[in-house]
Structures are given as C-alpha cells and as structure tokens.
C-alpha positions in Angstrom: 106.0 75.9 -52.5 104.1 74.4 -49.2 100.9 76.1 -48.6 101.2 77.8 -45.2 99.8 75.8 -42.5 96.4 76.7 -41.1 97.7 77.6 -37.5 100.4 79.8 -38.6 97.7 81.9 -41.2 95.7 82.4 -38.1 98.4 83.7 -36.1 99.5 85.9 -38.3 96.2 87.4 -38.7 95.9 88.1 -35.0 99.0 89.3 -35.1 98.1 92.1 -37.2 95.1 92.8 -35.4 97.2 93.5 -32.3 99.9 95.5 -34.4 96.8 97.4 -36.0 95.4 98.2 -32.7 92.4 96.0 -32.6 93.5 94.0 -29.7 95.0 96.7 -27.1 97.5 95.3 -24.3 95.7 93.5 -21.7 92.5 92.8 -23.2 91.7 88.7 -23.3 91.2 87.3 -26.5 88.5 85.3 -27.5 88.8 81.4 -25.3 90.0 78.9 -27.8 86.6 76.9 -27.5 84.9 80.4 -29.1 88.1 81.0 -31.6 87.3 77.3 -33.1 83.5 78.4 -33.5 84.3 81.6 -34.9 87.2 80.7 -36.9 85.3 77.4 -38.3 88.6 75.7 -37.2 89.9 72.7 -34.9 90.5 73.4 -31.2 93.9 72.1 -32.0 94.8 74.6 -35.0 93.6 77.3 -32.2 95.8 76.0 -29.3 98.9 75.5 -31.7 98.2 79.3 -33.3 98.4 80.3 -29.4 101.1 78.6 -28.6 102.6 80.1 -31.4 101.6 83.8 -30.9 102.8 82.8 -26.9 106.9 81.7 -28.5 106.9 85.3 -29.9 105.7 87.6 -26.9 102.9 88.9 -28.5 100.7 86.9 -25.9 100.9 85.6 -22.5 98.4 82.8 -20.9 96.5 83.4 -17.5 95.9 79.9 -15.8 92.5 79.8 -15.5 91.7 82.8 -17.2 92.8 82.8 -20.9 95.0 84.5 -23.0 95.3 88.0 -22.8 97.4 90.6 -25.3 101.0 91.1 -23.8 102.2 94.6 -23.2 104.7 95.4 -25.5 107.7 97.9 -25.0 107.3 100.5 -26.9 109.9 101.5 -30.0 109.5 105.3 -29.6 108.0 107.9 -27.3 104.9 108.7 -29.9 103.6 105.3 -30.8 103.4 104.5 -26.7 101.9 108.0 -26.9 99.1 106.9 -29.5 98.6 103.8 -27.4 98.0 105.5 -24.3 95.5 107.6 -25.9 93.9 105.3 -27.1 93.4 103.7 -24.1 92.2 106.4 -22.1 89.8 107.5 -24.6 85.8 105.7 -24.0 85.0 106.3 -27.2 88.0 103.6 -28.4 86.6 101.0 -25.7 86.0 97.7 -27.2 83.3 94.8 -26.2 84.6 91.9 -25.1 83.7 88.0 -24.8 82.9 86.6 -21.6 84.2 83.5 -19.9 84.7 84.3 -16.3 82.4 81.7 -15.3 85.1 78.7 -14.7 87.2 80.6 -12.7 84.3 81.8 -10.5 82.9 78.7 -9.9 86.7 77.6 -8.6 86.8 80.2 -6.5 83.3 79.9 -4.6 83.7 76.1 -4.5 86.9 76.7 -2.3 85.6 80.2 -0.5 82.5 78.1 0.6 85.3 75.3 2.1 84.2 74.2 5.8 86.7 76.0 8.2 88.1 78.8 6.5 87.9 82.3 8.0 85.2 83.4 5.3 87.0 86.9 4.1 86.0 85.8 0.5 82.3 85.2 0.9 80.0 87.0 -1.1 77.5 85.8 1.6 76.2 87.6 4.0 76.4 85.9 8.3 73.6 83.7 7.9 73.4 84.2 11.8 72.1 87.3 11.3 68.9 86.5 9.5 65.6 85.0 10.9 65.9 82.3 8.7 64.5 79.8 10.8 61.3 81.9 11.8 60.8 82.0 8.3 61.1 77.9 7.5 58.7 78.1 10.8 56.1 79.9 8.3 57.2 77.4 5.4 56.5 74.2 7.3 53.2 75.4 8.7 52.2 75.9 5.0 53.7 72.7 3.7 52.1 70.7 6.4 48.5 72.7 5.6 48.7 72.2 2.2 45.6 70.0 1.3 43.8 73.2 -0.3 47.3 74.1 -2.5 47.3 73.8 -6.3 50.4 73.2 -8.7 48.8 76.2 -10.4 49.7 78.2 -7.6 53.2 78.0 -8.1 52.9 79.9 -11.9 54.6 83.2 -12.8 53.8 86.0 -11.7 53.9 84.8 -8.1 52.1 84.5 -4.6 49.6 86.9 -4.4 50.1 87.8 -1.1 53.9 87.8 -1.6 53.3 90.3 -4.6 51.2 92.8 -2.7 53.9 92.5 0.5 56.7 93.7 -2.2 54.7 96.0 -3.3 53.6 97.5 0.0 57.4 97.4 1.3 58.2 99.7 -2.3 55.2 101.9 -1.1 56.9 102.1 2.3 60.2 103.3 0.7 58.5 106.2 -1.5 58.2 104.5 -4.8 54.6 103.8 -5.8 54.9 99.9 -7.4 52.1 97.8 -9.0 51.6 94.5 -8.1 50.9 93.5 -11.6 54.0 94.3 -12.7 56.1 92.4 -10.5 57.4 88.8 -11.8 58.4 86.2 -9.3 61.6 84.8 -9.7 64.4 81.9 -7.8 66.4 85.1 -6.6 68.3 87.7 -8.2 70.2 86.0 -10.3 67.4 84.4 -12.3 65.7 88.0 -12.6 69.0 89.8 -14.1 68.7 86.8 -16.8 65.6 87.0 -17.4 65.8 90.6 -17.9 68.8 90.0 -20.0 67.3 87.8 -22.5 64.0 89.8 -22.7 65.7 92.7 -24.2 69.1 91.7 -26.2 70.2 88.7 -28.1 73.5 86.8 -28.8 76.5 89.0 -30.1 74.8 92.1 -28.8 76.9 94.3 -26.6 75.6 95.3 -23.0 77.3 97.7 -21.0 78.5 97.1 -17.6 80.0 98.4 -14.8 84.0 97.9 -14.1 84.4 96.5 -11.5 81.1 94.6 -11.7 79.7 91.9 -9.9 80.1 88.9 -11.4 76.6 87.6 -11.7 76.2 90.4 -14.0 79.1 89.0 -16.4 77.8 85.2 -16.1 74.5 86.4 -17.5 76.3 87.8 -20.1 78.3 85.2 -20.8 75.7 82.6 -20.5 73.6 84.4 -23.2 76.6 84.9 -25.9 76.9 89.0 -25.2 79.9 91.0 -24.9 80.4 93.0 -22.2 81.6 96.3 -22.6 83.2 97.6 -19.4 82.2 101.6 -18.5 84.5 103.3 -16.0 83.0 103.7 -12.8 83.7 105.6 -10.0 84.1 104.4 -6.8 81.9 107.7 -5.1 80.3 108.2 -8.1 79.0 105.0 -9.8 79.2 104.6 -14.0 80.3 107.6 -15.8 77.6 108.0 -17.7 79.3 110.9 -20.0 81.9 108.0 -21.1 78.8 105.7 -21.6 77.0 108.6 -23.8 80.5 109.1 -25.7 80.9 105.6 -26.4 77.1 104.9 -27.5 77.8 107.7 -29.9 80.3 105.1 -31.8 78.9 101.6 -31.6 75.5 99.9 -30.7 74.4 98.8 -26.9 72.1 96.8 -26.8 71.3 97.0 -22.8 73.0 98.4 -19.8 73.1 96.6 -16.4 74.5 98.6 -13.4 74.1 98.3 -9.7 73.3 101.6 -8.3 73.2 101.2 -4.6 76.0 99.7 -2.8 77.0 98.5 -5.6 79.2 94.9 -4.9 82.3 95.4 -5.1 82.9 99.3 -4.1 80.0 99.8 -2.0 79.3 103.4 -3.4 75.4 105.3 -3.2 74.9 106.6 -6.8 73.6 110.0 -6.4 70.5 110.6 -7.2 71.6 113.3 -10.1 73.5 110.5 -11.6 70.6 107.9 -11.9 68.8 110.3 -13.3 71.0 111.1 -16.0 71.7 107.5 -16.7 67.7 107.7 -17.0 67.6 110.5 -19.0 70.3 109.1 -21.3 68.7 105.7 -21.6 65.5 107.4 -22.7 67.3 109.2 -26.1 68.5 106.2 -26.9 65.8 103.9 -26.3 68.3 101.5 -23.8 67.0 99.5 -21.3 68.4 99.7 -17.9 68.6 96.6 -15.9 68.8 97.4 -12.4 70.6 95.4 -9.6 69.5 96.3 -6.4 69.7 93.2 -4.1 71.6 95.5 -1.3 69.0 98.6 -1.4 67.6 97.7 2.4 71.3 97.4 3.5 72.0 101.2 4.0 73.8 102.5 6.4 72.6 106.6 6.6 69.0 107.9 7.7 66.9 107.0 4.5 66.4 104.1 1.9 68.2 105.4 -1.2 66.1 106.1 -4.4 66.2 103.8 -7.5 66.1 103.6 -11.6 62.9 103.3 -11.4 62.4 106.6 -9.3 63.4 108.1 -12.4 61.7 106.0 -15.0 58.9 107.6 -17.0 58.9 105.5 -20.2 59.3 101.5 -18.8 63.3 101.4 -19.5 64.1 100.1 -16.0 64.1 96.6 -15.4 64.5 96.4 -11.7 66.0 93.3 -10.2 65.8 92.5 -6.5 65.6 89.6 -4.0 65.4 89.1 -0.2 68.5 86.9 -0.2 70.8 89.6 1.2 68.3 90.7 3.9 65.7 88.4 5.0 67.0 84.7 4.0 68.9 82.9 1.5 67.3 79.4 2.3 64.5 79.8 -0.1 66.4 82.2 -3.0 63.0 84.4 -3.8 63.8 87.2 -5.9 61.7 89.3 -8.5 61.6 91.6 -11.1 59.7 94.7 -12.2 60.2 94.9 -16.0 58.5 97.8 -16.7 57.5 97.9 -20.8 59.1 94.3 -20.9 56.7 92.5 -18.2 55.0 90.1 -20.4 58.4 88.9 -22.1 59.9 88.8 -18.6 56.8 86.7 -17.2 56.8 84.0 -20.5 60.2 83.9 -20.4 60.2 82.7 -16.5 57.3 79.8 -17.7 59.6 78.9 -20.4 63.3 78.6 -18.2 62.0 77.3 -15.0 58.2 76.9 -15.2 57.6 78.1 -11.6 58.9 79.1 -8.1 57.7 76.9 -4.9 54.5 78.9 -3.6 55.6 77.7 0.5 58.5 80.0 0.4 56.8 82.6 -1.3 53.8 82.8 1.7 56.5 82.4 4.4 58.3 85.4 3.6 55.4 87.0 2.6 53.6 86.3 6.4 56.9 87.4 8.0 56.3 90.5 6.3 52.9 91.1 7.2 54.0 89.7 10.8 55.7 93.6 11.0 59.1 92.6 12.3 61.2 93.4 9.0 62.4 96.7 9.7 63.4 96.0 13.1 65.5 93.3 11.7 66.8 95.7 9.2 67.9 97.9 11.7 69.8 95.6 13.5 71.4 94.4 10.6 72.6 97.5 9.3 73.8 99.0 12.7 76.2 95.9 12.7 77.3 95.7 8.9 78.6 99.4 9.8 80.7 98.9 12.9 81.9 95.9 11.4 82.9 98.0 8.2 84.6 100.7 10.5 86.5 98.0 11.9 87.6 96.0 8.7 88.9 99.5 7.3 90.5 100.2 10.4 92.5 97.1 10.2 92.9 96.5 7.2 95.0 99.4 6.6 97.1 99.0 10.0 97.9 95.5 9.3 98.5 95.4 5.4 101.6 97.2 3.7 101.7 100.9 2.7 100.0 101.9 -0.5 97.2 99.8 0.0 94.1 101.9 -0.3 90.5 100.7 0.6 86.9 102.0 -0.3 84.0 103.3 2.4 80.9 101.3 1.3 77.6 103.3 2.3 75.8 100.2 2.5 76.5 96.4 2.3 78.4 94.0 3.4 82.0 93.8 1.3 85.3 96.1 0.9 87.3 96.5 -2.3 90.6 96.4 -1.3 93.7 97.8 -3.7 96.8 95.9 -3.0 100.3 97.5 -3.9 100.9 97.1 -7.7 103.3 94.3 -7.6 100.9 91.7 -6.0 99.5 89.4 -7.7 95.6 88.7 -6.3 95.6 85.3 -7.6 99.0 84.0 -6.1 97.4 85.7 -2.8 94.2 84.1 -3.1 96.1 80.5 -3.0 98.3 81.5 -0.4 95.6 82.5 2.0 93.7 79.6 1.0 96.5 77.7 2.1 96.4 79.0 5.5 92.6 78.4 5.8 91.6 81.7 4.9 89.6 82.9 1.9 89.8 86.1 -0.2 88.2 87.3 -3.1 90.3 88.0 -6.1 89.6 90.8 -8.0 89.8 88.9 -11.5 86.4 87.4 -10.9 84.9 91.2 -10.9 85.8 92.0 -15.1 85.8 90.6 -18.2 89.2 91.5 -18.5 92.0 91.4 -15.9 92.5 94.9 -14.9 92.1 94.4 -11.2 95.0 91.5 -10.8 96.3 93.3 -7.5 92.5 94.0 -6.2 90.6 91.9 -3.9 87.4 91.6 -2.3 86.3 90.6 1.5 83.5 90.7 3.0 82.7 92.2 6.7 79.6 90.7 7.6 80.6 88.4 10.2 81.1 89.2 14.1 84.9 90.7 15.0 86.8 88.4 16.9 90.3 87.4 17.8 90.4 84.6 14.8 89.2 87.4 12.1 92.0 89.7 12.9 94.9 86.8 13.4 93.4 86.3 10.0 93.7 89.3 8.3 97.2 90.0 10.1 98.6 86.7 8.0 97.0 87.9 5.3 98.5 91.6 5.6 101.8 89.6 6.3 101.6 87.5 2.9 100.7 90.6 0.7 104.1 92.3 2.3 105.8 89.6 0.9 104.3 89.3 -2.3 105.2 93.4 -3.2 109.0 92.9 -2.2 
C-alpha cells in the first residue's frame, strides 16, 4: 500500500486539531511561510495541505490576510453549546501568530495616496503643528554646528531634550528622572525596544483587542504571539480576564495603551491602571505603556499614567512628540523603569543613535514656552471636529451603525451593520478617492471585518461630508 502523501498527513492533523478544539472558528492559522518552518516541510506540501483542508470546508482564505478556521454548522444544540462556551471563556483564549504586517503596509501605501479625502489616516493635520518653527530651530543648529560631535548623537539623548521631557512630566504631576529616559526615532522604535528588552521569540504578550497595529508589528517582527484581552471600549483591558487567563498559561509581557487609546479613544480609569499595576506586580509582568496621545485630552486635566502607579520598575513607558508637536523629525523615548540599561544597549545595538539637530529643536521650542498654548488649540479643535464626525457619521450611514466617543485623540471606531464587509468597503471608497481604515489591520485575528477606523483631525468642510455621505451610501449597499 502507497504511503500517504506528506500534504494529506498534514491536513489531517490539522484537521483534528480543529475537530479537537484547538483551532476555534475564526482564529488564523499559522501563514504558510511559518507552517513550512514549523512543520520542517516545503512551502508547496503547505499550500497543497491548504488547499486541501479549503475543498472540504474546514477552512476558508482571506486575500491578504491568511487562512482562517471556517465556522462550522453545528450537528446538535450541545456541541454549539460547548463551542460557545468555550469561546466566551478568557481562560480558553489562545496566542496567536502575527502577520498583519503585509496587509498594513497595503493599506497605508494607498491611505497616504495624493488626493484622497484622508478618512483612513492614522496621521494627525500636519497643518496643525508648528512644524516649521521647529525645522527653524533645526536649521539654526545644523548651520552652527562647528562645535557638534558624532558622540553627541549616542543613546540616552540630548541633554537638554532629556531635562525638557522631564520637566513637561513634572509639569503634568509625575515626578521623572532624566536618567532614566532613553532617546529613541519615535514611538515605534521605543515599543520595540521595550519589547525585546523583556521577552523573547515564541513568548506570548498580551494585548489589547482592538489594538493599534504598531503594537502587533512589534510583535510580529520579534516572533511573539499575541494574545488578544477583551477590552472595553469605556473601560480599557479587562484586567480580571487578563488575571484569569495568566492563571493558565505564561505572559511573558503586556502592552496596552491606556489613554485614548487608538482605535476606541477611551480614558482608562485611574482604578483600572492601578489594578493592571497591582496585578503586573504579583506576577512580576512588565507593562509596556503606549502613551503617544496622553497631551491630546479633551477634559480639564492631563490624565495619569502606568507609571503613576509604578512602585517596582514594571512600566516601560513609551511616548513621542509625533502626535503633538511634529512628525518631521520622529523623536520619541522611553522610560524603562528596572529595564533602562537593556533598553539604552539595545538602542546602540538597532540603530546606533538619533540625529542630535532635531533633538535641540524640539527641545528649544519647548523651553521657548509656547507648547501648551499649542496644545490647547489643538485639542479645542480635535473635539469639535469629533462632535461633528459623530454627528454625521450616524445621520448619513445606515441604522445599526454604532460609533465610540473618544476622550482624547484624533480617530473614531466605527461599527458597521454585521453584513458589511470592511475590506470590500475599504476598496470601494478607495475607488472613489476616499480612504478608510479597515478594522482587520487592528487584530491578530479578523474579528472586526465590519469595523473601521477614520480619523477626524482635519478641518470640516463641504468635501469631508460629500465624502462621508458616499461612504454612508456604499455601506447601505453593502448590508442589503
């Protein structure tokens, strides 16, 4: 008897893994470049075990997403039962590979497209920012630079910038030492950073769901799984179903984004962070902190922090002045806490330095005094425009479509009626010269396929709401 080919044993192992309940409906199996790794197989015996699982229903491809688990219908009222509690339960959530990173990339390369009503930006109006006071600063620096050093441009950072940061933290109620603030090329660089410093490849780090996806691609860069907490939208991360959970598998790290968090714009209360605090200290987790939109409140005072709370060095607070001040020069930083040094030799060993010029321009802008008046200005006109956006938004797109009331920030999550697919809309709007966010870029999974995201920050006019009518109109057509 012929020995059963290699593609068909593979299939029918996965198979049983999704009968057995290993892989639950919906969740994305692992991308066929990381099944031929972790298989020690061909890409080919991969795709044709697929393509084989695909023939009998028990998956389904995403373009440009994967293959996911199909849902099955179930043979009696109890298994679907079983299923369902399953599924409901944190303690039976699963960590999951990441490969979101190609279909973000898609989607910012054609949301950044020259003449499109920017509804999909995760950009802030750059009109709103002094950006070109501060390259004012930058050129005066670079032209007076006979007395600069390449040894100026080593981790930690600018002096001067460092002691501004600090001061602004000071400013806000949170007493910060310069010393342990690490210089870094924005945000981004600092959540990797921070990432790498404290887990490894394979270990699973907890994130939000929705999250933003910078949080997923350092994830995914690094070889993690992401394991998705329920958040809610007034709320934040339920850190009960985080404790649950913890109290069945290992995390390694959890990354959250407490204030205005991007994409439901919620405030964590402060009870909540410090409970995530408290909990992260009995187990020993670190905490990596996202809070690039922290200035961009909208009520009377700055929110509080992670690191408010923080008596043991479990934060890693991330940051960056890209959202408020300017993203020409992408200068961010982070505050480690216990981690510093592995944070600072970790930024000498990815990228050696950040530019000093940029670093003393924003940091003489901020001595120059005129940041909070900016601030203000910024915020009064991120909340009209939200107002506005929510206002129409729900007059112009079909019933059932519910959207959330950011406290801060500059972006709207936006549920879409069950039957629409975010994708399709995506292309259609793009199609018209208009770009959305789909809400597949904000999980490792595809739980938000009728979700998507837009952002507010730019000045109301006549072409903005022509454009969101068209949109309203195609999303009524895509739930018939």
């Amino acid at each position: 008897m012929a020995a059963t080919p290699l593609y068909k044993q593979f299939a029918d192992q996965l198979a049983a893994s999704i009968r057995e309940g290993v892989l639950l409906p919906g969740e994305r199996i692992a991308s066929v470049r990381i099944a031929s790794q972790q298989r020690k197989v061909s890409v080919t015996t991969v795709v044709r075990a697929y393509e084989l699982l695909e023939s009998r229903g028990i998956i389904e491809s995403h373009p440009q997403s994967g293959y996911f688990v199909r849902e099955q219908a179930p043979a009696s009222d109890k298994p679907a039962a079983k299923r369902s509690a399953r599924q409901d339960n944190p303690a039976y959530q699963r960590s999951t590979e990441v490969d979101v990173s190609r279909l973000v990339l898609a989607t910012l390369k054609t949301i950044q497209q020259d003449g499109t009503v920017p509804l999909g930006s995760p950009y802030p109006n750059p009109a709103l920012f002094p950006s070109q006071r501060v390259s004012q600063y930058a050129g005066k620096i670079m032209r007076d630079a006979s007395h600069s050093s390449v040894f100026d441009d080593l981790p930690p950072g600018h002096p001067d910038l460092l002691r501004q940061i600090a001061r602004r933290y000071l400013e806000n109620g949170l007493k910060v030492d310069p010393e342990e603030i690490v210089v870094t090329v924005g945000a981004t660089e600092a959540i990797n950073l921070c990432l790498q410093a404290v887990a490894r490849p394979g270990d699973t780090v907890a994130v939000e769901t929705p999250t933003f996806y910078a949080m997923l691609h350092a994830i995914e860069r690094l070889g993690m799984r992401a394991l998705e907490i329920p958040t809610d939208p007034q709320r934040g991360i339920d850190v009960d179903a985080l404790e649950q959970i913890m109290k069945t598998q290992p995390v390694a790290a959890c990354m959250v984004m407490p204030n205005f968090q991007n994409p439901l714009g919620f405030q964590m209360p402060d009870g909540e962070k410090e409970r995530l605090v408290r909990l992260a200290e009995r187990h020993q987790m670190p905490l990596i902190e996202n809070a690039v939109y922290s200035e961009l409140y909208y009520g009377n005072a700055h929110p509080s922090s992670l690191k408010n709370y923080d008596r043991e060095g479990l934060v890693l607070h991330c940051s960056s002045f890209s959202k408020s001040l300017t993203s020409a020069y992408r200068i961010g930083w982070a505050m480690p806490g216990r981690y510093r040094a592995q944070v600072e030799k970790l930024k000498f060993l990815n990228t050696l330095t950040t530019p000093t010029a940029p670093q003393r321009a924003i940091a003489e802008y901020l001595t120059q005094g005129g940041y909070e008046r900016h601030l203000r200005r910024v915020r009064r006109a991120f909340a009209q425009q939200r107002d506005l956006m929510r206002h129409f938004v729900l007059r112009f797109f079909p019933d059932g479509t519910q959207v959330s009331e950011p406290e801060g920030g500059y972006v709207l999550w936006v549920e879409l009626p069950s039957r629409v697919d975010a994708m399709e809309l995506y292309r259609r709007c793009l199609s018209l010269g208009i770009t959305v966010a789909p809400g597949r870029i904000f999980a490792a999974t595809n739980r938000y396929s009728h979700f998507i995201r837009l952002n507010y920050s730019y000045p109301w006019s006549r072409e903005m709401e022509q454009a969101l009518k068209l949109v309203g109109k195609l999303v009524l057509e895509l739930s018939a």
